[in-house]
N, C-alpha and C positions, 0 to 999 in steps of 0.2 A: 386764590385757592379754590378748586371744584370743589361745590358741598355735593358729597353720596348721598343718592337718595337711599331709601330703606329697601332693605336685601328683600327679593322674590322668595329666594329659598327659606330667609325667616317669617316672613307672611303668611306662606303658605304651611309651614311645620304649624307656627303657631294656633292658626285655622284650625287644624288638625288636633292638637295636643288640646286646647281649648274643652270642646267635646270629649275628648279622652278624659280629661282633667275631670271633668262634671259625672261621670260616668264614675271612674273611681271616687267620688264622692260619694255617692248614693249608693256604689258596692261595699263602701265602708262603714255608709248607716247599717243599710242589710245586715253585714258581716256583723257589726256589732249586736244585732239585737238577735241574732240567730244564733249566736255565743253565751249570750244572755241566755234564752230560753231553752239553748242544750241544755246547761249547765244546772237550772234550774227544776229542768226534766228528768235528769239524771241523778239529783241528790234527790229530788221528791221522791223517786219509786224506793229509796232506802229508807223515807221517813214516813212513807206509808208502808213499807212493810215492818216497822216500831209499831206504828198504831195498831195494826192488827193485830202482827202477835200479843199486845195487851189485852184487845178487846175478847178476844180468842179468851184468855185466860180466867174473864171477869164471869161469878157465878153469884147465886144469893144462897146466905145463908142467917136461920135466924130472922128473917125479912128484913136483911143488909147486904148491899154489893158488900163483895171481896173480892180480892185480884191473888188468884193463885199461880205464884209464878215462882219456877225453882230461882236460885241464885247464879248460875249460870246463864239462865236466859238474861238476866239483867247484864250480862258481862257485853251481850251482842246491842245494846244499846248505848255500849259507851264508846267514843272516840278518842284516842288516846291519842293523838299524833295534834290535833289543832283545834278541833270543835267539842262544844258542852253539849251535852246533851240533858234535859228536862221533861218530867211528865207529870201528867198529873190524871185524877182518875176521881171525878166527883158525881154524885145521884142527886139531879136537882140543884139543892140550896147544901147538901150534906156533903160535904167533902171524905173522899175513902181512902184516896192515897197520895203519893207523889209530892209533889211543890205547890202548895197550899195556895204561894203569891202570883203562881203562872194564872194570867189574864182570861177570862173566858171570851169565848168571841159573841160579837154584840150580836148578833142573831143565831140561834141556832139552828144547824144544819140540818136537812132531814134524815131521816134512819137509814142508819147503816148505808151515808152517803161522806164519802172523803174530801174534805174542803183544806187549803191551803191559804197561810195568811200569812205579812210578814210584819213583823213588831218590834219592840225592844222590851227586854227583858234583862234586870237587873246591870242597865248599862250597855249593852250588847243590842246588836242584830240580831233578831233568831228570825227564823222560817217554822212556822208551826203548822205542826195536819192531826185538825178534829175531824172527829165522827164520832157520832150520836148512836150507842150500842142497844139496843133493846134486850132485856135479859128474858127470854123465854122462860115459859110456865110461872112468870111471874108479870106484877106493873112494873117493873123498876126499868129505864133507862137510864143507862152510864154514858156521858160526856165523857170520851179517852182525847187527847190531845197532849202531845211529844211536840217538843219545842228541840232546833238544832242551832247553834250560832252558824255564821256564813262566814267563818274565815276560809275556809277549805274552797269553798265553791266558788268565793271568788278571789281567788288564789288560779282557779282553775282556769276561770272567765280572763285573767290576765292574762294567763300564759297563753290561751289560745286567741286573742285579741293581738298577743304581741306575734305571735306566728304570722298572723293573718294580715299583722302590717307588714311583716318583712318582705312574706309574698308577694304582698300588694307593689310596694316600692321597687323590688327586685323588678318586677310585670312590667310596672311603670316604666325603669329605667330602661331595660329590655326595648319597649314598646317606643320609646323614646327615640332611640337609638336608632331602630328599625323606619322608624316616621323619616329621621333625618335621612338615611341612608337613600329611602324612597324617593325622598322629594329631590335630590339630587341625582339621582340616576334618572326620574321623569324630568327634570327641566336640564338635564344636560346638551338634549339637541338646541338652546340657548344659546347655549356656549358653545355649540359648533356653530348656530349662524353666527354669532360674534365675532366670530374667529374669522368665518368666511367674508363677513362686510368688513373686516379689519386691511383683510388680504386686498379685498380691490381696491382700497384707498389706496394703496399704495403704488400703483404702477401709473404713468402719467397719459396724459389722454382722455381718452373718453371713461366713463367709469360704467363696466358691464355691468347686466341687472343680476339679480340672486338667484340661481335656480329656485325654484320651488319643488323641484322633486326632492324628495324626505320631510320637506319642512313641516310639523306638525299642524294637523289643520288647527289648532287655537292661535297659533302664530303666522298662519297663512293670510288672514286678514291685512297685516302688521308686514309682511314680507312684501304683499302687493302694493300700498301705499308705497311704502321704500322703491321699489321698482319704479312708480308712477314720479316718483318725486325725483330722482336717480335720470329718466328720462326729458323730463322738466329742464334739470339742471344741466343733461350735457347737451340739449337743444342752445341751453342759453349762454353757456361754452363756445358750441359753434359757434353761435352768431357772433359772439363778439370777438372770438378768432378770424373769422370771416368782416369783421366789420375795421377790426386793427390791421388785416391785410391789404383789406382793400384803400383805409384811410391813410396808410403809408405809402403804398404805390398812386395814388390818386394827389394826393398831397405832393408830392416830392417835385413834380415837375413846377406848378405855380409856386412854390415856396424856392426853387432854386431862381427861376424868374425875381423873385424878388430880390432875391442877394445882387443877383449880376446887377439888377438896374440899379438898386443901390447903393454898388459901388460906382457904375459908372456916372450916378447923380454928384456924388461927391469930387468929380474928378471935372464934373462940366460947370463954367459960369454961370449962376443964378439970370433964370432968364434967357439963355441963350436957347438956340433950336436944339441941341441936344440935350440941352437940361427939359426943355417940354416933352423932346420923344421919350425919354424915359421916362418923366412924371407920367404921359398919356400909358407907357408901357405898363408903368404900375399902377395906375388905378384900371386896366385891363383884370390883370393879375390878382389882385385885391377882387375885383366885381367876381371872377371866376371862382377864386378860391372860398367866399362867400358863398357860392350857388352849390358849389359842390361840397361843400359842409354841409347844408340845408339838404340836401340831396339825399345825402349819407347818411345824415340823421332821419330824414323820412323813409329810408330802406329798412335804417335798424328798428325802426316803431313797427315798422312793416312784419321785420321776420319777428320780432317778438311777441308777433301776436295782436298788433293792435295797444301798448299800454296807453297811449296817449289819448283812443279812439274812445265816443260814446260810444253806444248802444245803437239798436239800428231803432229807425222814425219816421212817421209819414213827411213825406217829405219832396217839397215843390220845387218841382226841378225846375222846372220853367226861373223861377223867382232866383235860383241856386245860379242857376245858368247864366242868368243878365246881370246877379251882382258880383260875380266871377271875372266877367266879360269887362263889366265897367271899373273895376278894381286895378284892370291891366292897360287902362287905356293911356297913365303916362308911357307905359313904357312904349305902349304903338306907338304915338307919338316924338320920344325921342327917337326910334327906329323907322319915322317919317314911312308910319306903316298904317292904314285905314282899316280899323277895328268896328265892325256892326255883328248887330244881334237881333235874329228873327227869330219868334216864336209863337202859339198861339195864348190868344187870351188868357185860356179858362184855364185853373192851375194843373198840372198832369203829377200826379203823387204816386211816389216811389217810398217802398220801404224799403231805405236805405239808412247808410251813417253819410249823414252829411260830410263829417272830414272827410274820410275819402273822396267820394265824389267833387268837393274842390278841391283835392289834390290833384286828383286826374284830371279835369278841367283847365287846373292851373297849369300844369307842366304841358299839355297837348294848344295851349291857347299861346303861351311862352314860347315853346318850338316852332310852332305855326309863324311869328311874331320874329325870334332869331335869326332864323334860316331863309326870311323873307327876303324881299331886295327892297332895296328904296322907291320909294310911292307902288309898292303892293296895297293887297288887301287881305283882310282874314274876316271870315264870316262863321259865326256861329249859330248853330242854327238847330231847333229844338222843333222836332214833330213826333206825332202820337193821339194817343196812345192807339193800338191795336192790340195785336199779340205783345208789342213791346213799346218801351218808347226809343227812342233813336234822339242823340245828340252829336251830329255834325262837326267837325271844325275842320272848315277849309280853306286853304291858300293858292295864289298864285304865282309860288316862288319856283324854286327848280324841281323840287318834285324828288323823291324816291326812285331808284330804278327796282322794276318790278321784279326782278331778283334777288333783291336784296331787301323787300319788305319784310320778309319773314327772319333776317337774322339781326334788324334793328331792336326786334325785343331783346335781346340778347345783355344780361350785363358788360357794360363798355364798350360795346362795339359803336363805332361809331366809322360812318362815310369821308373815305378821305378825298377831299376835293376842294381845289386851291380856292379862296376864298371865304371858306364856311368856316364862321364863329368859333373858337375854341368850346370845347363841351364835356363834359364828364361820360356821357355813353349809359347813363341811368336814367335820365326822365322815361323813356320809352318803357322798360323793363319794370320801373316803377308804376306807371297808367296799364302794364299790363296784370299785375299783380294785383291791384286794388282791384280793377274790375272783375277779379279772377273770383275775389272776395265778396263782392256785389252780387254776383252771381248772373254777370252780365259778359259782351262777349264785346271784340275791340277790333279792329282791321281795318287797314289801310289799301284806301283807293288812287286812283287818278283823280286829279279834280275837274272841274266844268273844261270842255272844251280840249280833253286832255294836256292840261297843265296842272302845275302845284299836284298838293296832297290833299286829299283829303279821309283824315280820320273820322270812323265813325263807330261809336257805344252805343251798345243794345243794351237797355235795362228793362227787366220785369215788372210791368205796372198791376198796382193791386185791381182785383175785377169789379169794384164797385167803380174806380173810376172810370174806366173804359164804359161799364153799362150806361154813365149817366152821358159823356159826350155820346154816345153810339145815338143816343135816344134825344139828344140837341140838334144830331146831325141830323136824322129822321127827316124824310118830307111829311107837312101836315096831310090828317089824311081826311 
C-alpha cells in the first residue's frame, strides 16, 4: 500500500491560518481590554457626575459642613434596575453624611481633583470617585466619595466581549474559508501538470517532455528536472531497443548454426570426420557468438554513456599500447600471424580513459590479426608526440578497397569476400566511436608498399609532454 505524503494544499492553508490564528489572538487581548476600559469609561462619567452634584451642594454652617440637597436630587443617585449606590460625605476625621463604613482612600486626593478606585464594600465590588471639595470663605475641606457596585458594567463588558467573539469567529470562519479557496485556486496549475505528466504515461514510445509554457515559475524548476530525467530515460529506452534489436538479428544466425550442427553431431559416429566437422563447426560458432556478445555489450557501455568507464587520466600510451599488443599475441600465434610493437622510450601521456583506448586498440589489433593470412605480420606502432600522438596498426593481409573505407565504420556492414572470417560488422563502428569520445580522429590507409591496411589514431597529447621531448630532441647548443 502507497503511504500519501502530507497534502500541499494543507501546508500551505496551515502556513497561512497559523499567523492569522496569532493575529486574532492578540486582537482579542485588545478587544478585551478596550471593552474593559469603555465600559469603565462610560459608568465613571455617571459616578463623577454623583460626586459633583454632592460636592456642588456642600456649604458651612455654624463652622460645620452640611450637604444641602433636596430629596429628589438623591433619587438621581439611585439605580434601581442592578447596582447600589453609596456616599458619604466627611470634614477631616468628622464624619457629615452618607455611609459612615464607606472606606476613605489611603491617600488623599488633591483639590477639587476626581480620583477613581475600586474596592469592596460591604461584600460587593463597587467603583468609587473621591474628590477633596474645599469649602470657600471658610478652612473646611469635604472628602465627597459615591461608591457604585459593577453588576451593570460588567454585565455590559459581557455582552460586548461576547459580540466581539462572535465577530471574531464569524471573521475567522469567513477568512478560513477564503485561505482554503485561495490556496486551491493558486496550486491548481498542480493539478493541471499532473494531469498533463499523467497523459504522457500513457501512450507507448518514447515519453514527450512537458511544455513549460503556463507552468508557474515556482514549479518551473521541478518541470525541467522531469524534462531532463524524461530525456535520460528515453535515451536509455532507445538503446536498449536498439540493443534487443540488434542482439536478436545478430544472435539468430550463430545460434541457428548451432542447432543444425547439433543435430547433425547426434546423427554422426563419435569420432568419425563428420562428427569433427561439426564439433570444429561448433566451436566456430561458439568462438563467434562469444565475440559478438562482448561486442554488443561493449556498444551498449558505449551508447549509455560510458557506465562501465573511469574517468579520464594521464595516461602512457606507449605502456597501454605494448601491453594491449602483448595480451594478444596468443591469439597471433594461433592465427600463425607475426605480432611486433615499435615505440619510443620516453612515455607519451594522453588524457584519456584508458578503457577505451584498450578497447580500440584491442578490436583494431584483433581485425588486423582475423583478416590476416597465414604467416602475415601486424605491426603496431606508437609515434609522437607533436600536435598529436599517432598509433599505427598495420597489416599485410588483403587490405580494404578504397571505396569502401568509409562505409566499414558503419554498424554491421561488413566486406563480402570468400574466405574472410565470420564477424559481427561492430569492431570498426565501435573504435570509431570511442575515439570519437577521446576526442581523437581514426582513418584507414593503404599499408607499406601498397598492401594490407593500415589504421591509424590521432590522439591529443597534453602540452607539457610534447615541451619536454621537443627540448630532449633539441641539438646541444
Amino acid at each position: 500500500m502507497r503511504r500519501r505524503g502530507r497534502s500541499l494544499r494543507v501546508r500551505v492553508a496551515a502556513f497561512l491560518m497559523v499567523p492569522m490564528a496569532a493575529l486574532a489572538v492578540l486582537l482579542g487581548i485588545g478587544g478585551t481590554w478596550f471593552v474593559g476600559a469603555f465600559a469603565t469609561s462610560a459608568y465613571d462619567r455617571g459616578l463623577a457626575g454623583a460626586v459633583l452634584i454632592i460636592a456642588e451642594r456642600l456649604s458651612v454652617q455654624e463652622d460645620q459642613v452640611v450637604l444641602d440637597m433636596p430629596s429628589a436630587a438623591f433619587g438621581l443617585l439611585s439605580n434601581t434596575q442592578r447596582d447600589n449606590i453609596y456616599y458619604s460625605v466627611t470634614d477631616g476625621r468628622t464624619f457629615v453624611t452618607g455611609y459612615p463604613d464607606l472606606p476613605p482612600p489611603e491617600r488623599m486626593p488633591p483639590p477639587e481633583t476626581l480620583v477613581f478606585r475600586d474596592a469592596v464594600f460591604r461584600g460587593q465590588r463597587v467603583r468609587i470617585g473621591a474628590m477633596l471639595k474645599p469649602v470657600y470663605i471658610s478652612r473646611h475641606a469635604a472628602l465627597v466619595q459615591v461608591a457604585e457596585t459593577t453588576h451593570d458594567r460588567d454585565r455590559l463588558a459581557r455582552r460586548m466581549l461576547l459580540a466581539l467573539t462572535a465577530l471574531g469567529a464569524t471573521l475567522a470562519g469567513i477568512g478560513s474559508l477564503l485561505i482554503w479557496f485561495a490556496v486551491r485556486m493558486g496550486l491548481s496549475p498542480l493539478d493541471d501538470l499532473r494531469r498533463e505528466i499523467e497523459h504522457r504515461f500513457h501512450g507507448a514510445g518514447a515519453v514527450p517532455a512537458v511544455p513549460v509554457a503556463g507552468v508557474p515559475r515556482e514549479a518551473l524548476p521541478l518541470v525541467e528536472a522531469l524534462n531532463e530525467l524524461l530525456s535520460q530515460l528515453n535515451h536509455a529506452m532507445t538503446v536498449l531497443r536498439r540493443f534487443t534489436a540488434d542482439a536478436s538479428h545478430q544472435l539468430r544466425t550463430p545460434v541457428a548454426i548451432l542447432k543444425t550442427h547439433l543435430r547433425l553431431l547426434d546423427r554422426q559416429p563419435p569420432e568419425s570426420e563428420g562428427w569433427r566437422s561439426s564439433r570444429a563447426d561448433i566451436d566456430g560458432a561458439v568462438d563467434r557468438l562469444d565475440r559478438l556478445i562482448a561486442q554488443l555489450l561493449t556498444l551498449l557501455v558505449l551508447e549509455e554513456g560510458g557506465a562501465r568507464r573511469g574517468g579520464a587520466a594521464e595516461t602512457d600510451i606507449v605502456a597501454l599500447a605494448r601491453d594491449t599488443a602483448l595480451g594478444l599475441v596468443p591469439v597471433a600465434r594461433r592465427a600463425r600471424v607475426a605480432l611486433s610493437f615499435d615505440g619510443p622510450e620516453a612515455p607519451v601521456t594522453v588524457l584519456a580513459e584508458p578503457f577505451l583506448v584498450e578497447e580500440v586498440l584491442r578490436n583494431l589489433i584483433d581485425n588486423a590479426i582475423r583478416y590476416n593470412r597465414p604467416g602475415g605480420t601486424v605491426r603496431v606502432v606508437v609515434s609522437g608526440p607533436d600536435a598529436a600522438c599517432t598509433i599505427d596498426v598495420e597489416d599485410d593481409g588483403p587490405g580494404i578497397p578504397e571505396d569502401q573505407r568509409g562505409r566499414v565504420f558503419e554498424r554491421f556492414h561488413r566486406l563480402e569476400r570468400s574466405g574472410d572470417p565470420a564477424g559481427s560488422g561492430l569492431g570498426l563502428s565501435i573504435v570509431q566511436a570511442f575515439v570519437a569520445r577521446l576526442g581523437g580522429t581514426v582513418t584507414l590507409h593503404e599499408g607499406a608498399g601498397g598492401r594490407g591496411l593500415r589504421a591509424r589514431i590521432g590522439l591529443p597529447v597534453r602540452s607539457e609532454t610534447r615541451d619536454a621531448l621537443t627540448a630532449d630532441r633539441a641539438p646541444p647548443g
